[in-house]
N, C-alpha and C positions, 0 to 999 in steps of 0.2 A: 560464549556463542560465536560459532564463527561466520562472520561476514565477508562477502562478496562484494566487491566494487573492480567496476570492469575497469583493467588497464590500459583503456585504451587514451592514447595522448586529449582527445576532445572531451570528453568525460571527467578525466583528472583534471584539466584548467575549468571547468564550468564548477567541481566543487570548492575548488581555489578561489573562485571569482566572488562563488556565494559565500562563503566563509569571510573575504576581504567585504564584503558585502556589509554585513552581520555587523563585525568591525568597526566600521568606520560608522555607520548608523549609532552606535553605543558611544561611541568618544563624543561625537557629535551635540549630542542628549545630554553630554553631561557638561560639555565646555561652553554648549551656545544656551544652559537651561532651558531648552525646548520642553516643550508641553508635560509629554514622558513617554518613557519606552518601557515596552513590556517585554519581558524576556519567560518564557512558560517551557515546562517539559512534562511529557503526559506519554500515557500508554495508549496506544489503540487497539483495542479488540476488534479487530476486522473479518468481517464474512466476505465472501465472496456472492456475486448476484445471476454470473452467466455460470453456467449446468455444465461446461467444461472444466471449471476453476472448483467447480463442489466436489469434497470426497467423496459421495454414494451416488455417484453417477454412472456408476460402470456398467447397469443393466441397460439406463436408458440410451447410452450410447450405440452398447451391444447389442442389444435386443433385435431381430426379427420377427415379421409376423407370423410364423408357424407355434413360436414359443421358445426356439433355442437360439443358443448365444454364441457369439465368437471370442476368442481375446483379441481384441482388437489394441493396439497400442495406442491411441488415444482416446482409449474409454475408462480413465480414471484421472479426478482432477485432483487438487491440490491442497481443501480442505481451509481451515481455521488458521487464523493466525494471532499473534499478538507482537505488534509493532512497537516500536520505542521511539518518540519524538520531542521534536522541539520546533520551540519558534521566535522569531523577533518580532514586534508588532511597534511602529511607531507612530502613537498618538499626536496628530498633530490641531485635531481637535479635540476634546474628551470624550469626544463621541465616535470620533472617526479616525481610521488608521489606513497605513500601508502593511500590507502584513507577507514576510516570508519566514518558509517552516518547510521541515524535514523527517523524512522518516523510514526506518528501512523494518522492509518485512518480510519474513523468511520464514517458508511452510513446508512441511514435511506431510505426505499421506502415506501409510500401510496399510494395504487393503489384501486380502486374500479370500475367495469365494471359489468353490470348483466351476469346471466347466461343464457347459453339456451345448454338446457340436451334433454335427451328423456322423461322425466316425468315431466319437467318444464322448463318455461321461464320467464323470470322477477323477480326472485332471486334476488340482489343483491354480489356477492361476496368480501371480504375486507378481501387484502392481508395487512400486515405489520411486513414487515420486517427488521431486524436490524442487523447488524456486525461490530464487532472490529477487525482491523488486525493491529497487528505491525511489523515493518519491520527492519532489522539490514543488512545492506550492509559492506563488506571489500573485497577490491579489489584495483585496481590501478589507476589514475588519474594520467592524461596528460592534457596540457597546450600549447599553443606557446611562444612563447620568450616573455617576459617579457618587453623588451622595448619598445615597441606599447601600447598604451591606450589601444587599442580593441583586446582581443587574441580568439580566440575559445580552449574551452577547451572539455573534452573528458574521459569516465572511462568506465571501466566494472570489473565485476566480481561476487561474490557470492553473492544472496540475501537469506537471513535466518528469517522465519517466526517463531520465538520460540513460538507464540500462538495466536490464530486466535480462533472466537467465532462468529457463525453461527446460526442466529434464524429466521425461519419461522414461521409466524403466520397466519392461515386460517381460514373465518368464512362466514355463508352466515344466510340468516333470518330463515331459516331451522334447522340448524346444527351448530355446533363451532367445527374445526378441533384441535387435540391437539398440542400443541407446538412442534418443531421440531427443536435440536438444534445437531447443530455438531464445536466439540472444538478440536485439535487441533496441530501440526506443520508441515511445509515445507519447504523443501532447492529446490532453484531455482536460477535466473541468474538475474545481469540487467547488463544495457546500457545506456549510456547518453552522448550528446551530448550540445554544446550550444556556446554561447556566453559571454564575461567577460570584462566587461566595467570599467576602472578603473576612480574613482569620484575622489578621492582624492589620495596619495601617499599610503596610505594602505588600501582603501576599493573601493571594486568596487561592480557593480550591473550583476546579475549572470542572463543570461534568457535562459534556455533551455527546453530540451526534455528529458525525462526516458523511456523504456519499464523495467517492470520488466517479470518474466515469471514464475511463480510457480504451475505447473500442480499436480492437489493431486483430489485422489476419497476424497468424502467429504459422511460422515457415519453421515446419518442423527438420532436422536433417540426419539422419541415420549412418547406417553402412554406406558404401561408396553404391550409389545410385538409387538410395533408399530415402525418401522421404514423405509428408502431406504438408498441409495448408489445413489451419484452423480460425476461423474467426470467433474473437471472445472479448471480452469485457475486463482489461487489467484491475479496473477499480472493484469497488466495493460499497459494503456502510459495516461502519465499524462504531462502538461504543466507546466515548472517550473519556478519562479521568485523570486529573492531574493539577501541576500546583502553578502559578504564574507570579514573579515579579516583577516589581515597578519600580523605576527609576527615574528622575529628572524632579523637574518641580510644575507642577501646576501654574497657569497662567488664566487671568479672570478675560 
């Protein structure tokens, strides 16, 4: 799979910083035997929630009230995705943590429907659209007690999109619309909830729920003098499953 991460100098030291982050939390855990650190990686099935970001949105964008449509170049979103993540979580009570996590998500939509304008019908139009978003969450996690196999656990806090990269592609048997790309950042929020199934004495199996929420106008930029402005909804809810270990020792 190939991945996008923006080159740019302030983006590269912020994933540097979070990585030395990660780091230093885990040496920590194990030399000062603090509480314990969780260390999880999980999939996230992520929808999208604003009507820009969905792949069958290309009529409601287009649509007119006579009943015909135009190809409009930002009337097809970006569809389904499935994300790959991680996280560190350090319990510093057994109930309560600091938690940061990561995740990058990268969506592909093909959409093709004909057209019907007022000077033609039976066009074909072909949308193809592509985005990379990455995600850095730190905020708090919560847990129930620990001595139950089955606990629900529970976080929120900041979600930070240090760079995000947005491509519309439109084209019909007519015409080829020009690329339409808007890059990038936003600070927004998530939430999550779930379940936490322990397999063995240090790993258990993690299945929950996330909304993230990152509302940003998105500054489309085309041909030379060729652009829009779109306001949407980077986040989502996505369905999560995945494994976590524990490290450190318990303290009474």
């Amino acid at each position: 799979m190939y991945i996008w991460i923006s080159n740019t100098n302030s983006n590269m030291k912020l994933l540097i910083v979070f990585i030395l982050i990660i780091i230093s939390i885990a040496a920590k855990a194990q030399t000062n035997q603090l509480r314990h650190i969780e260390i999880g990686v999980s999939s996230l099935f992520w929808t999208p929630t604003a009507e820009h970001m969905k792949a069958n949105n290309s009529l409601l964008d287009a649509s007119i009230p006579n009943g015909y449509y135009d190809p409009f170049p930002n009337s097809a979103g970006y569809g389904q995705g499935v994300a790959p993540a991680m996280h560190v979580c350090y319990y510093f009570k057994n109930y309560l943590g600091a938690y940061l996590g990561f995740n990058y998500l990268s969506l592909t939509n093909h959409l093709e429907y004909p057209t019907k304008t007022y000077l033609m019908t039976g066009d074909l139009n072909v949308f193809h659209n592509e985005a990379q978003i990455i995600n850095l969450k730190i905020g708090y996690a919560g847990q129930t007690k620990r001595e139950s196999r089955v606990n629900m656990f529970f976080g929120a806090g900041l979600n930070y999109i240090p760079s995000y990269s947005m491509n519309l592609n439109t084209e019909t048997n007519f015409f080829e619309q020009p690329t339409y790309e808007a890059k990038g950042n936003s600070f927004g929020f998530y939430v999550n909830s779930g379940l936490k199934i322990q397999l063995i004495k240090s790993i258990s199996l993690n299945i929950g729920i996330e909304y993230t929420n990152n509302i940003k106008t998105l500054k489309y930029i085309g041909a030379p003098h060729s652009g829009f402005e779109k306001k949407t909804n980077l986040g989502g809810i996505a369905g999560q499953i995945g494994l976590s270990f524990n490290f450190g020792k318990d303290k009474s």
